[in-house]
PyMOL commands that place a pseudoatom at each C-alpha (Angstrom):
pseudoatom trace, name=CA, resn=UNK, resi=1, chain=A, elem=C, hetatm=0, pos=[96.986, 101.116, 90.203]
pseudoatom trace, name=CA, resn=UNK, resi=2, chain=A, elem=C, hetatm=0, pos=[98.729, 99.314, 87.711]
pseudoatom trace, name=CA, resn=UNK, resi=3, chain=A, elem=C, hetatm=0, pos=[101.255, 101.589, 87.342]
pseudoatom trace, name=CA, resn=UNK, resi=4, chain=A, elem=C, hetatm=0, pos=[102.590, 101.537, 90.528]
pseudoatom trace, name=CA, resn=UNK, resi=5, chain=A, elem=C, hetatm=0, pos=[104.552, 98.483, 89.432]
pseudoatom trace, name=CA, resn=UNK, resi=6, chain=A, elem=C, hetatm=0, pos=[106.389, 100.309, 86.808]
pseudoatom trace, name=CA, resn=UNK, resi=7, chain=A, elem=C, hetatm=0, pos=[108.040, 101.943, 90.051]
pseudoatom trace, name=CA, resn=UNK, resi=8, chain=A, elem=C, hetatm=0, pos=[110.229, 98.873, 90.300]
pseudoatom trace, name=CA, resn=UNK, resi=9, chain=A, elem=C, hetatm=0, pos=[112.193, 99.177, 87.690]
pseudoatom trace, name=CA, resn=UNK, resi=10, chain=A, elem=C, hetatm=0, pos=[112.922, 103.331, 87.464]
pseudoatom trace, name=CA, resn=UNK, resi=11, chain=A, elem=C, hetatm=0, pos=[113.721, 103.608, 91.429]
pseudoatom trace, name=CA, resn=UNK, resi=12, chain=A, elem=C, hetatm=0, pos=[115.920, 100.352, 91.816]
pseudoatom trace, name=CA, resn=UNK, resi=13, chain=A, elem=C, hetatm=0, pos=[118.316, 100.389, 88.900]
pseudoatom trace, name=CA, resn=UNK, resi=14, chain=A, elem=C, hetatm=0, pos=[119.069, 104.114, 89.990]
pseudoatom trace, name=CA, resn=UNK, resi=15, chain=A, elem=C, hetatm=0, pos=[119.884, 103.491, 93.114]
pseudoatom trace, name=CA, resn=UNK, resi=16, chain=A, elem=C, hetatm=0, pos=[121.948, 100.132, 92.162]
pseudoatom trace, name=CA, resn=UNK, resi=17, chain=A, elem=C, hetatm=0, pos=[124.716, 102.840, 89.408]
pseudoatom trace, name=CA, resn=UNK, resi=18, chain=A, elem=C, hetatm=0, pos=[125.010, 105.036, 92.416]
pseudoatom trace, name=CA, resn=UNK, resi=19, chain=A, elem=C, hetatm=0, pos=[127.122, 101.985, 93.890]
pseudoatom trace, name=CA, resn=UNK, resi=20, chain=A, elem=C, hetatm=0, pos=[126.721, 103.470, 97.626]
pseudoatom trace, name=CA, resn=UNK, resi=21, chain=A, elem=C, hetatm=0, pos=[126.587, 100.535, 100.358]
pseudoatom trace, name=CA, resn=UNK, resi=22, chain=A, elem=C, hetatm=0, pos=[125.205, 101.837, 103.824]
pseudoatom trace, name=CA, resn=UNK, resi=23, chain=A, elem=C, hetatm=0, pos=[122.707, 100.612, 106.612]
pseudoatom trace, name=CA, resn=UNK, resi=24, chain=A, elem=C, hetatm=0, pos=[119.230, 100.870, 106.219]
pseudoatom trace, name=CA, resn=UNK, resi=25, chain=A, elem=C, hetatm=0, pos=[116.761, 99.943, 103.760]
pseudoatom trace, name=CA, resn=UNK, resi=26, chain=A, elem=C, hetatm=0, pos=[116.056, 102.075, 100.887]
pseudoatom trace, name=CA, resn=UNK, resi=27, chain=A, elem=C, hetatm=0, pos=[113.135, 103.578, 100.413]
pseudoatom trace, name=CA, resn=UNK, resi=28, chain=A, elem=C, hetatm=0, pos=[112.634, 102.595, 96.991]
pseudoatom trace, name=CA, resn=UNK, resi=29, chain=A, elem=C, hetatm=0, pos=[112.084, 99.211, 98.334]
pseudoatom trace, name=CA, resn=UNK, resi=30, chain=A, elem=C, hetatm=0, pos=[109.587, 99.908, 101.052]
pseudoatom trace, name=CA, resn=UNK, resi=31, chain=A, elem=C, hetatm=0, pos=[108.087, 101.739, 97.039]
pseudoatom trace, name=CA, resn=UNK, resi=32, chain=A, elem=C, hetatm=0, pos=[108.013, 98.722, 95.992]
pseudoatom trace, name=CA, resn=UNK, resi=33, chain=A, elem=C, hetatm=0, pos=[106.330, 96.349, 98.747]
pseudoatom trace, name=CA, resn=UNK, resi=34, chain=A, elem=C, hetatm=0, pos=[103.416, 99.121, 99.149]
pseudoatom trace, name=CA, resn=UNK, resi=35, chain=A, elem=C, hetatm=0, pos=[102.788, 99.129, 95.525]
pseudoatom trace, name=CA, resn=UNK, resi=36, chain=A, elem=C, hetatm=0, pos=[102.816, 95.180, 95.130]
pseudoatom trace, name=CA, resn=UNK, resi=37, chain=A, elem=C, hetatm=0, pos=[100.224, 95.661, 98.174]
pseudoatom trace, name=CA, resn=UNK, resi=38, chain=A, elem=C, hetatm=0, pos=[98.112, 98.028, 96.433]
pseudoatom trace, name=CA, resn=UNK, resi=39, chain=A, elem=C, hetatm=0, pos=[97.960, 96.433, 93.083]
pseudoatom trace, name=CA, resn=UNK, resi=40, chain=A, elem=C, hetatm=0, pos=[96.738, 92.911, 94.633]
pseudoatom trace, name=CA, resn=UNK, resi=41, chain=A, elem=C, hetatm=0, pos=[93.707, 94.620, 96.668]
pseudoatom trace, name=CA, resn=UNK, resi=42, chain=A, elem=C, hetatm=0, pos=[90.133, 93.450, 96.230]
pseudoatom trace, name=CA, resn=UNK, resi=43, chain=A, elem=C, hetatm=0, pos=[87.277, 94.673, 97.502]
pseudoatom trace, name=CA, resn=UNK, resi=44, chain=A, elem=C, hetatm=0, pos=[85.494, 92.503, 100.092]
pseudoatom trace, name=CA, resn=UNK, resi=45, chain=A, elem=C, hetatm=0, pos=[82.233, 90.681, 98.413]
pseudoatom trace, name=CA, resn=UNK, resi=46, chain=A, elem=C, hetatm=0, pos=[80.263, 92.233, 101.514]
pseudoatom trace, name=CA, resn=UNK, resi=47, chain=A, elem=C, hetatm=0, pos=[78.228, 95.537, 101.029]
pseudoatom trace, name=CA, resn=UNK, resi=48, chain=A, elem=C, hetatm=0, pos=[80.361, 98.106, 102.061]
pseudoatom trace, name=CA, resn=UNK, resi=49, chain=A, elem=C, hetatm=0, pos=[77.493, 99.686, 103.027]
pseudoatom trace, name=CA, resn=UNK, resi=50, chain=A, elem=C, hetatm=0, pos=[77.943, 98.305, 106.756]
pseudoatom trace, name=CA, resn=UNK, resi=51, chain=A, elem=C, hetatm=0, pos=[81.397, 99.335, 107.336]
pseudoatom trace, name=CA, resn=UNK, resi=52, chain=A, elem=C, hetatm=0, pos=[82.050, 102.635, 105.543]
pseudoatom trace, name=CA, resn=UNK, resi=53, chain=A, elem=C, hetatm=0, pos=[83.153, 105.023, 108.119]
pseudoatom trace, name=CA, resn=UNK, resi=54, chain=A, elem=C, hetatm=0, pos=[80.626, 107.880, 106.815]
pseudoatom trace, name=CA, resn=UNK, resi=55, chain=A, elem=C, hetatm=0, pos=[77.891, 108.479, 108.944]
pseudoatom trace, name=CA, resn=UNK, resi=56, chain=A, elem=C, hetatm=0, pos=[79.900, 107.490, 112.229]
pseudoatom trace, name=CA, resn=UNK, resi=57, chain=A, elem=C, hetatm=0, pos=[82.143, 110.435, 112.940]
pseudoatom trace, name=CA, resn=UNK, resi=58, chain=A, elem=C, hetatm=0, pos=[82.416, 112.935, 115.290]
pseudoatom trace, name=CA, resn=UNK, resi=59, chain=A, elem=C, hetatm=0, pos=[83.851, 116.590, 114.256]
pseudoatom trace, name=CA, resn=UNK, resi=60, chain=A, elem=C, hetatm=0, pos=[87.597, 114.853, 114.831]
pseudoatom trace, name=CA, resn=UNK, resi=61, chain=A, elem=C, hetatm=0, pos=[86.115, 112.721, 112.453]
pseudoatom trace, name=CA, resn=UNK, resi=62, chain=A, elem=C, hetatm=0, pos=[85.661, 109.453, 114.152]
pseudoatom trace, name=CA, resn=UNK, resi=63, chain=A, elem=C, hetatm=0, pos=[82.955, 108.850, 116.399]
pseudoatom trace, name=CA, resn=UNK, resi=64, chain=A, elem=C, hetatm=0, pos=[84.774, 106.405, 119.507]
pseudoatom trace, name=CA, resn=UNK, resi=65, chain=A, elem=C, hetatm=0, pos=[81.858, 104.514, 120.608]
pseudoatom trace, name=CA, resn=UNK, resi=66, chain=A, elem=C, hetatm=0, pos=[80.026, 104.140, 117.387]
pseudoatom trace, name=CA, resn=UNK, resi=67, chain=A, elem=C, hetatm=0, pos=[82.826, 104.038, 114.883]
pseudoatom trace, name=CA, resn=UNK, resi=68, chain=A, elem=C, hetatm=0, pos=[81.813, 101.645, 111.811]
pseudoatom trace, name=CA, resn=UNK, resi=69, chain=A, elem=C, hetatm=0, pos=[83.687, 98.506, 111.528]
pseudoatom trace, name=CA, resn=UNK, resi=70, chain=A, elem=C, hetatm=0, pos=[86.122, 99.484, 109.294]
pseudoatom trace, name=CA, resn=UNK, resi=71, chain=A, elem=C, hetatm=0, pos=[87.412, 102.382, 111.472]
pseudoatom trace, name=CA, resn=UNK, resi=72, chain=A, elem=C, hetatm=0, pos=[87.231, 99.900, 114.563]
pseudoatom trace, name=CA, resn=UNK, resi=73, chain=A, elem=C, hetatm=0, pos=[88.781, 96.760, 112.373]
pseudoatom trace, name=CA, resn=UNK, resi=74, chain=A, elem=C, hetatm=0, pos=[91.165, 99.617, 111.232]
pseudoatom trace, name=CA, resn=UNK, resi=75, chain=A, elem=C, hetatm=0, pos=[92.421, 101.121, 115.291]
pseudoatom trace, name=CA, resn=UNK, resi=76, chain=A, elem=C, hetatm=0, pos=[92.964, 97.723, 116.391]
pseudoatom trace, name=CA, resn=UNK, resi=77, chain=A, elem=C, hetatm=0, pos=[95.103, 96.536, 113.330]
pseudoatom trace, name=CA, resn=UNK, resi=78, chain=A, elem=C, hetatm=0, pos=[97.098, 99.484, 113.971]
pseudoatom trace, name=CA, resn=UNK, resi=79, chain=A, elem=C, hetatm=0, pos=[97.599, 99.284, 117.645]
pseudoatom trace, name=CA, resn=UNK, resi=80, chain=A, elem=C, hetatm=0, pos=[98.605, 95.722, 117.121]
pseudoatom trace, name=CA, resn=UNK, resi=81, chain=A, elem=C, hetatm=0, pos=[101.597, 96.907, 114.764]
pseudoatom trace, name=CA, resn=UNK, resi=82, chain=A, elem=C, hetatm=0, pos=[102.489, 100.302, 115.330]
pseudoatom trace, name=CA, resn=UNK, resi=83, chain=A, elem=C, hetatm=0, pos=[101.253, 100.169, 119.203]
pseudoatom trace, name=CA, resn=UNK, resi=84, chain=A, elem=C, hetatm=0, pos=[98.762, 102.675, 121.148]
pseudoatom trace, name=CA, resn=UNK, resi=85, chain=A, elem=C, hetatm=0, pos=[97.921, 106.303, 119.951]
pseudoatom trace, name=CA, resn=UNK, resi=86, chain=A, elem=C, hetatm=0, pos=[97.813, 106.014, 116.333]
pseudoatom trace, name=CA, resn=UNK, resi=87, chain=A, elem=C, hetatm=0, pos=[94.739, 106.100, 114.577]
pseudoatom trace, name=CA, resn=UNK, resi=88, chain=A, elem=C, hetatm=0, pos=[93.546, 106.246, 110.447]
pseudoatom trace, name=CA, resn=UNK, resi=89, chain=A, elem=C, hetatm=0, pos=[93.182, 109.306, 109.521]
pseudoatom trace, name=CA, resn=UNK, resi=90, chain=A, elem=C, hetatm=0, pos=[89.876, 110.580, 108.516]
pseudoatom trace, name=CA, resn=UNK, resi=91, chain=A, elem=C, hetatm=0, pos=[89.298, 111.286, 104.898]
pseudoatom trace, name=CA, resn=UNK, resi=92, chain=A, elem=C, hetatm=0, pos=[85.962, 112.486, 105.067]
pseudoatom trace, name=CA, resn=UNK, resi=93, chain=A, elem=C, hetatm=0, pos=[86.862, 116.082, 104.022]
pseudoatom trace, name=CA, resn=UNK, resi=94, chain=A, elem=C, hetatm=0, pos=[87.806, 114.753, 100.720]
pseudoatom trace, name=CA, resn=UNK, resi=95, chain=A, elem=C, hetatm=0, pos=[84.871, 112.676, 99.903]
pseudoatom trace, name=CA, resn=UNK, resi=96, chain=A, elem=C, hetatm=0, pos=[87.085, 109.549, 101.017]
pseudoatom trace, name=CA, resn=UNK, resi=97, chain=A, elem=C, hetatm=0, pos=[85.324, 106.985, 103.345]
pseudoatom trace, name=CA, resn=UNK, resi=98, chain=A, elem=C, hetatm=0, pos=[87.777, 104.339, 105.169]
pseudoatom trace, name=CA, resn=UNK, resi=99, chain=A, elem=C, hetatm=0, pos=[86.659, 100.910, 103.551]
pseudoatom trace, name=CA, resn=UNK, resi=100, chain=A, elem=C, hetatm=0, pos=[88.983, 98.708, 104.411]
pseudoatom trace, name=CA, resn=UNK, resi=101, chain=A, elem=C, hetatm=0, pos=[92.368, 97.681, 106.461]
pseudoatom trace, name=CA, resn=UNK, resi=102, chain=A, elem=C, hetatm=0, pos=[94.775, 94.678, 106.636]
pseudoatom trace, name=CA, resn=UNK, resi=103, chain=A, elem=C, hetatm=0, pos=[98.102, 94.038, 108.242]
pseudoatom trace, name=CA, resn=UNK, resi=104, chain=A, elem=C, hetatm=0, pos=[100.908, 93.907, 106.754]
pseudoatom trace, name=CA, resn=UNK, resi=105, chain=A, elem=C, hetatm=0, pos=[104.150, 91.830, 108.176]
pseudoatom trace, name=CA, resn=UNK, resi=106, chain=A, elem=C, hetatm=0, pos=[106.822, 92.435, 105.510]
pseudoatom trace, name=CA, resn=UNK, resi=107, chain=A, elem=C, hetatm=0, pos=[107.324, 95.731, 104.060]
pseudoatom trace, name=CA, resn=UNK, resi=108, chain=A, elem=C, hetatm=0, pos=[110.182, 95.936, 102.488]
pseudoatom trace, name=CA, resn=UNK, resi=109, chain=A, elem=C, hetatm=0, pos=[111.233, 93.924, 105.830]
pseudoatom trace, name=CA, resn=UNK, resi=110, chain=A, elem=C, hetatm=0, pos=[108.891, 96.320, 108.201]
pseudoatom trace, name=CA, resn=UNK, resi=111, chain=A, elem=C, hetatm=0, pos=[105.118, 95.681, 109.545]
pseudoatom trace, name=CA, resn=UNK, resi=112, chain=A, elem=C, hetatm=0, pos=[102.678, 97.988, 108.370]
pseudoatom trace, name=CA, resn=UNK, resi=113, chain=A, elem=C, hetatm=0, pos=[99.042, 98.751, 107.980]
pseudoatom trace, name=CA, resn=UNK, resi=114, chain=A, elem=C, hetatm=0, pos=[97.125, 99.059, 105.058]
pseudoatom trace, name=CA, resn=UNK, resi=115, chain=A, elem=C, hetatm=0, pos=[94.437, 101.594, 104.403]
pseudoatom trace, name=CA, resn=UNK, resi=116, chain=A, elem=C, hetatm=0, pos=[91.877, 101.569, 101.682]
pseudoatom trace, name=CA, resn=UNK, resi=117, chain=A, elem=C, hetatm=0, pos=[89.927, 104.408, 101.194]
pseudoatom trace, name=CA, resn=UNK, resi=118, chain=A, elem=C, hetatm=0, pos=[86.973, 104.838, 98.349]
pseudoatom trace, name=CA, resn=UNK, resi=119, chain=A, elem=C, hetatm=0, pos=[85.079, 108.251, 96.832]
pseudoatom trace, name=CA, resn=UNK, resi=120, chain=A, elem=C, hetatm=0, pos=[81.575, 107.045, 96.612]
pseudoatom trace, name=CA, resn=UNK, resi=121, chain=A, elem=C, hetatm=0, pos=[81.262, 110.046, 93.982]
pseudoatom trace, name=CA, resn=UNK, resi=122, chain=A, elem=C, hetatm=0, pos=[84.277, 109.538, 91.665]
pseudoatom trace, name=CA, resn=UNK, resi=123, chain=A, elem=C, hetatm=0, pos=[85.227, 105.436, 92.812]
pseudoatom trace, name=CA, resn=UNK, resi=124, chain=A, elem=C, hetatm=0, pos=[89.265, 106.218, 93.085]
pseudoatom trace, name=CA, resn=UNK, resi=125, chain=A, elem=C, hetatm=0, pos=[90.897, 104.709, 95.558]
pseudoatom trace, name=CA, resn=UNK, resi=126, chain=A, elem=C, hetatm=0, pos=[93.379, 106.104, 97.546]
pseudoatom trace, name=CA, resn=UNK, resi=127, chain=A, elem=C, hetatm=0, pos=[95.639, 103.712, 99.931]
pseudoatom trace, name=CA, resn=UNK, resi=128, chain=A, elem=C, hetatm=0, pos=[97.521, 105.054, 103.330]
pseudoatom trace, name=CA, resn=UNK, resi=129, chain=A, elem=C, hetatm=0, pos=[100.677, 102.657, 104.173]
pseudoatom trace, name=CA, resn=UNK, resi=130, chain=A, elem=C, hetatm=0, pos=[101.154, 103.035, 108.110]
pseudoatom trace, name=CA, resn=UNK, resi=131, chain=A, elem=C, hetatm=0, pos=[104.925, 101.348, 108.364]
pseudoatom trace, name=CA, resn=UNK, resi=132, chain=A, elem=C, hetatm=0, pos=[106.954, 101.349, 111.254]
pseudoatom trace, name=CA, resn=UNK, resi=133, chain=A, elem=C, hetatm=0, pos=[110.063, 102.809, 112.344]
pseudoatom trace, name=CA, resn=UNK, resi=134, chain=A, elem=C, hetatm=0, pos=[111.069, 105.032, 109.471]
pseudoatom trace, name=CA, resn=UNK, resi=135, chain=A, elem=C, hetatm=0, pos=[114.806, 105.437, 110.689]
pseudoatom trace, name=CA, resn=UNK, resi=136, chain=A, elem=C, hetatm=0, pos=[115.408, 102.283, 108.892]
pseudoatom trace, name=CA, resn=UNK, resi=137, chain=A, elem=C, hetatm=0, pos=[114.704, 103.270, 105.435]
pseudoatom trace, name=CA, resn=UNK, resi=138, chain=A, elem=C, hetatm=0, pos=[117.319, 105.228, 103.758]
pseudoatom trace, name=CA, resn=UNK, resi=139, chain=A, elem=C, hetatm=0, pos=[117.327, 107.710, 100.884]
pseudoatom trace, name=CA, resn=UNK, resi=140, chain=A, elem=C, hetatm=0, pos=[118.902, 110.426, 98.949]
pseudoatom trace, name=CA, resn=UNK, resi=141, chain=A, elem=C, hetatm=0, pos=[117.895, 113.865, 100.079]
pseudoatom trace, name=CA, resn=UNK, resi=142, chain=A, elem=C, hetatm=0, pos=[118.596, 117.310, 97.562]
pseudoatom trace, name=CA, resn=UNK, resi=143, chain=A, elem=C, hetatm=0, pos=[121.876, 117.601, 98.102]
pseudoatom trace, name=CA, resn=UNK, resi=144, chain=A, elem=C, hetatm=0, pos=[123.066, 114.036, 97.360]
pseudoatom trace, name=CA, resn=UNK, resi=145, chain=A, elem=C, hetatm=0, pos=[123.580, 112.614, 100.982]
pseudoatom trace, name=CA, resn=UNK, resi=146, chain=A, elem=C, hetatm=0, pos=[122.374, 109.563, 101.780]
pseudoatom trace, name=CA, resn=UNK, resi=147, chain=A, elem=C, hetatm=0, pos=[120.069, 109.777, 104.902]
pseudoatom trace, name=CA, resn=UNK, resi=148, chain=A, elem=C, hetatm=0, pos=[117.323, 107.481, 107.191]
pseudoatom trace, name=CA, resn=UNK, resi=149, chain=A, elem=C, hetatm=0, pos=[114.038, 109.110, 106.569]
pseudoatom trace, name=CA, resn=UNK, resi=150, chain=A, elem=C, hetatm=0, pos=[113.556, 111.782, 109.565]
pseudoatom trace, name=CA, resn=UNK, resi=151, chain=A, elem=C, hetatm=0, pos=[110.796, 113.111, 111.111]
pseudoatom trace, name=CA, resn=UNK, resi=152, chain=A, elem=C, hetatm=0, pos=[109.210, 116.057, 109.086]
pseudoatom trace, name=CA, resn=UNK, resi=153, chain=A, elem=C, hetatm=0, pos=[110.356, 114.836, 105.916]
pseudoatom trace, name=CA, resn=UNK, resi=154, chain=A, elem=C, hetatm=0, pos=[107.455, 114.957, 102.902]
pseudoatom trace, name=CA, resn=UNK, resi=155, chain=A, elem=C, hetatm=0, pos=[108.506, 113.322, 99.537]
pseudoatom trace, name=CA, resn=UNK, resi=156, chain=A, elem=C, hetatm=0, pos=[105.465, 113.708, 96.597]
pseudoatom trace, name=CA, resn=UNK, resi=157, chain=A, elem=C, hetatm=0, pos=[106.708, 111.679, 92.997]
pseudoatom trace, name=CA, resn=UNK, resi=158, chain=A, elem=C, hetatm=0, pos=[104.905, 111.394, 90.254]
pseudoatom trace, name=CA, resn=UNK, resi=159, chain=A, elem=C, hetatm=0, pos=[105.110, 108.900, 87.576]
pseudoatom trace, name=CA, resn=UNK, resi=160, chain=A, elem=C, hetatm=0, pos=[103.794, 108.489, 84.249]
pseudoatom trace, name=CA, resn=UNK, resi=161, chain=A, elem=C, hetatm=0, pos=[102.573, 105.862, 82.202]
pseudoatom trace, name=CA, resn=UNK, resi=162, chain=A, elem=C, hetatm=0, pos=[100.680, 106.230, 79.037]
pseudoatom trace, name=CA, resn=UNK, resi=163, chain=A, elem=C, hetatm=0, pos=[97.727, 107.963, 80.061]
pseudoatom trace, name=CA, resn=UNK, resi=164, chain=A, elem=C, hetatm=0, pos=[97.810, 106.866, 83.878]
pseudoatom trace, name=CA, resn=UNK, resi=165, chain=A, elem=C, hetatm=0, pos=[99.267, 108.578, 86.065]
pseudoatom trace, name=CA, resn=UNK, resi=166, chain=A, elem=C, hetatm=0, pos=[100.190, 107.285, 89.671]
pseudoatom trace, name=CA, resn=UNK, resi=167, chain=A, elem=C, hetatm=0, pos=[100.371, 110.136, 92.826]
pseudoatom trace, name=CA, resn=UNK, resi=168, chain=A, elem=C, hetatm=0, pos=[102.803, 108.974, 95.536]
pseudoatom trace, name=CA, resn=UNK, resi=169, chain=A, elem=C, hetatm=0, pos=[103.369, 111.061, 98.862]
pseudoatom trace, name=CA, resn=UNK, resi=170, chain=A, elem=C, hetatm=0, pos=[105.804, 109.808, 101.606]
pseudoatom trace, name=CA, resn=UNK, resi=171, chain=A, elem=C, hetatm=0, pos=[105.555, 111.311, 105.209]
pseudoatom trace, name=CA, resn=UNK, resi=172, chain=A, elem=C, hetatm=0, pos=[108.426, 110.834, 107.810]
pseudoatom trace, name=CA, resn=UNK, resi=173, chain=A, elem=C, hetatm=0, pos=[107.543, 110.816, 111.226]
pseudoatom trace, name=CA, resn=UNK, resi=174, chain=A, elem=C, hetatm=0, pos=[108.896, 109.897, 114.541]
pseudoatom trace, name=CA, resn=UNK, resi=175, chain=A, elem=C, hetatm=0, pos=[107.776, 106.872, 114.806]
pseudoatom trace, name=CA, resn=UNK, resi=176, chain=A, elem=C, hetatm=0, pos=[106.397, 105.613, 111.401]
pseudoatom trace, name=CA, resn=UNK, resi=177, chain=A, elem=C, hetatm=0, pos=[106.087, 106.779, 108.154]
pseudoatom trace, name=CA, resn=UNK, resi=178, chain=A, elem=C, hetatm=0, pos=[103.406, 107.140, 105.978]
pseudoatom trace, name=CA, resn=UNK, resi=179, chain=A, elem=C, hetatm=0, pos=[103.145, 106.037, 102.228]
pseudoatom trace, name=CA, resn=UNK, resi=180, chain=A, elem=C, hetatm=0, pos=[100.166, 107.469, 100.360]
pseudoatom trace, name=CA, resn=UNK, resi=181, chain=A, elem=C, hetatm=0, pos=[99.170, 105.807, 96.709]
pseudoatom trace, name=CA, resn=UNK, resi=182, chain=A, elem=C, hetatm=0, pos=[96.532, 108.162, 94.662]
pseudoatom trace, name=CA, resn=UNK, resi=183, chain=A, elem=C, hetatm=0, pos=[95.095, 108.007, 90.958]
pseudoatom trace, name=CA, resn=UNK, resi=184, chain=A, elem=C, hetatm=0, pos=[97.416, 110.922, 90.904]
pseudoatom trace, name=CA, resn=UNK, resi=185, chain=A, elem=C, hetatm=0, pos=[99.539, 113.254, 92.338]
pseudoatom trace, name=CA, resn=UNK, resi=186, chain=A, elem=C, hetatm=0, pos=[97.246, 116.306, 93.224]
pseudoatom trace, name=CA, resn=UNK, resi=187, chain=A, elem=C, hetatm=0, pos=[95.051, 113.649, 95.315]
pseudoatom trace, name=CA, resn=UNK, resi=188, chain=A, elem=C, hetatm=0, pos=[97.768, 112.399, 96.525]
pseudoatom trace, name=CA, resn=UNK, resi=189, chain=A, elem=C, hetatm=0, pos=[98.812, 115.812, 97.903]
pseudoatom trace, name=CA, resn=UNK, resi=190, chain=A, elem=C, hetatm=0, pos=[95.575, 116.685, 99.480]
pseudoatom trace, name=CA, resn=UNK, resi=191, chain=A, elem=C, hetatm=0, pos=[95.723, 113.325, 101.616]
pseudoatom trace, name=CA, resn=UNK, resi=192, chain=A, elem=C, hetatm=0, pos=[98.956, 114.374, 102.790]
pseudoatom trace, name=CA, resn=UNK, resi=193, chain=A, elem=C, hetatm=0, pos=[97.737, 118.099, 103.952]
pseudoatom trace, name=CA, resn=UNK, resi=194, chain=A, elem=C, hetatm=0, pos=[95.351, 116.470, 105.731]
pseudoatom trace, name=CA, resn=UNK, resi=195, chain=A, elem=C, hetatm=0, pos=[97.159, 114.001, 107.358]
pseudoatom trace, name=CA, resn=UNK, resi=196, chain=A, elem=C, hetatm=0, pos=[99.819, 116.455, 107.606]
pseudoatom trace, name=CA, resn=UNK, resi=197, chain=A, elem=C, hetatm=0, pos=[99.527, 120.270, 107.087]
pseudoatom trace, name=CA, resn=UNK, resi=198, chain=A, elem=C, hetatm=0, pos=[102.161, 121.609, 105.356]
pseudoatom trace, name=CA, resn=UNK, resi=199, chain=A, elem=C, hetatm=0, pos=[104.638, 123.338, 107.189]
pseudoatom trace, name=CA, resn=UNK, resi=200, chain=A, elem=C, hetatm=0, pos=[105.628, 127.281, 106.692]
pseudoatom trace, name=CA, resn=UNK, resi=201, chain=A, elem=C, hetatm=0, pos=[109.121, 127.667, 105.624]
pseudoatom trace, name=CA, resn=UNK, resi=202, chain=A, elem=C, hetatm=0, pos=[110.868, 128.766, 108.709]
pseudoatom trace, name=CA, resn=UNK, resi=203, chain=A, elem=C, hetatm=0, pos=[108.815, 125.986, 110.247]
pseudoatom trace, name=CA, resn=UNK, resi=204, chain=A, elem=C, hetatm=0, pos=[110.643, 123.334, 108.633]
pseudoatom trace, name=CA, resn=UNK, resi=205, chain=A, elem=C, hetatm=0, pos=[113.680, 122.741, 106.498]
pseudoatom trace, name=CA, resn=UNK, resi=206, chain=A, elem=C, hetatm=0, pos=[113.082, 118.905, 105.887]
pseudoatom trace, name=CA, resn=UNK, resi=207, chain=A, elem=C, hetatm=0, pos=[109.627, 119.463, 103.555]
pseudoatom trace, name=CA, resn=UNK, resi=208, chain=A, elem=C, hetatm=0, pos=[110.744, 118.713, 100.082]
pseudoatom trace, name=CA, resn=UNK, resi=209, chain=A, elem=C, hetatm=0, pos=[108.828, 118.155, 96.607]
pseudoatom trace, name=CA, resn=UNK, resi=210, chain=A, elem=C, hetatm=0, pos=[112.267, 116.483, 95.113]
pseudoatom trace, name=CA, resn=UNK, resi=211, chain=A, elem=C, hetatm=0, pos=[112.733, 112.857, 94.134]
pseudoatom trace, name=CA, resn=UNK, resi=212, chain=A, elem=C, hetatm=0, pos=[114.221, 111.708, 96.915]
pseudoatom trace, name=CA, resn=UNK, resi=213, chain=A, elem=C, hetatm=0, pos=[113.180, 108.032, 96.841]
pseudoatom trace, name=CA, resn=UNK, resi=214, chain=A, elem=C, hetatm=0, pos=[116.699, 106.859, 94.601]
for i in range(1, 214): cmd.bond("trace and resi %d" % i, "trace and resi %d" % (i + 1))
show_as sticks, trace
zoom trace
């Protein structure tokens, strides 16, 4: 995770020599705050063991009443921030147990959630950003315009560095958006299909692969 900070300096400068001023906060900065986030994380000293979220699932994936304590610790952190009806998503097709959340109160100026999820076979992690109100951040779609991140929208970057390389997916949705960090871009992907199929074509016309995040 390392080289998620090397995502400061390629997305900020860019957007700085486009000289555009308009509302909203750019998305390369909410890039920045979730990466800063992911980089500090430590794994608790207690065994995991008692609040992995295999083991307690339903086939949604969650079991309600006997949910471990992660994916309980996890639902209320989110209803505190992003309010009722949004849950973390469950991982557990991809070998990715839910071991740990955290609020976050300044995102790039937003409140968020913070994810942590672990393979037990391979040990990546994989983080999920929950941040709300995507409206406010603002970024340059295909064609050069200069837009709030909508509802529908799908951004997937990848970056890099030596022999790392970092997978970032960003999800817009009505009410949040979602910011996935992954050893690399193909994981990163499959957490976004499952937190998010991807759309047919004449479904959507928002879905993009681009850099968008300058």
């Amino acid at each position: 995770m390392v080289a998620a900070s090397v995502l400061f300096g390629i997305y900020g400068p860019r957007m700085q020599q486009r000289g555009v001023r308009v509302a909203g906060t750019p998305l390369a900065d909410l890039i920045k705050a979730v990466s800063r986030s992911a980089a500090s994380y430590s794994p608790p000293r207690a065994e995991r063991g008692e609040n992995r979220d295999d083991g307690a699932t339903e086939a949604d994936g969650f079991a309600k009443a006997g949910a471990s304590g992660s994916v309980r610790t996890a639902i209320k952190d989110m209803v505190e921030v992003l309010g009722p009806g949004v849950e973390p998503p469950s991982l557990l097709a991809l070998e990715l147990a839910l071991v740990g959340s955290a609020i976050e109160r300044n995102l790039a100026g937003a409140g968020g959630v913070r994810l942590v999820y672990e393979s037990d076979r391979s040990g990546d992690r994989v983080f999920v950003f929950e941040v709300r109100d995507a409206m406010q951040f603002t970024h340059f779609d295909t064609l050069g315009r200069y837009l709030p991140l909508l509802s529908g929208t799908r951004i997937e970057e990848e970056l890099e560095l030596g022999p790392t390389r970092l997978g970032l997916v960003i999800l817009g949705f009505d009410d949040r958006v979602t910011v996935i960090i992954a050893i690399d871009v193909e994981t990163a992907v499959e957490v976004a299909d499952t937190i998010r199929p991807v759309l047919r074509p004449e479904e959507s016309s928002v879905e993009s692969t681009g850099s968008e995040l300058s």
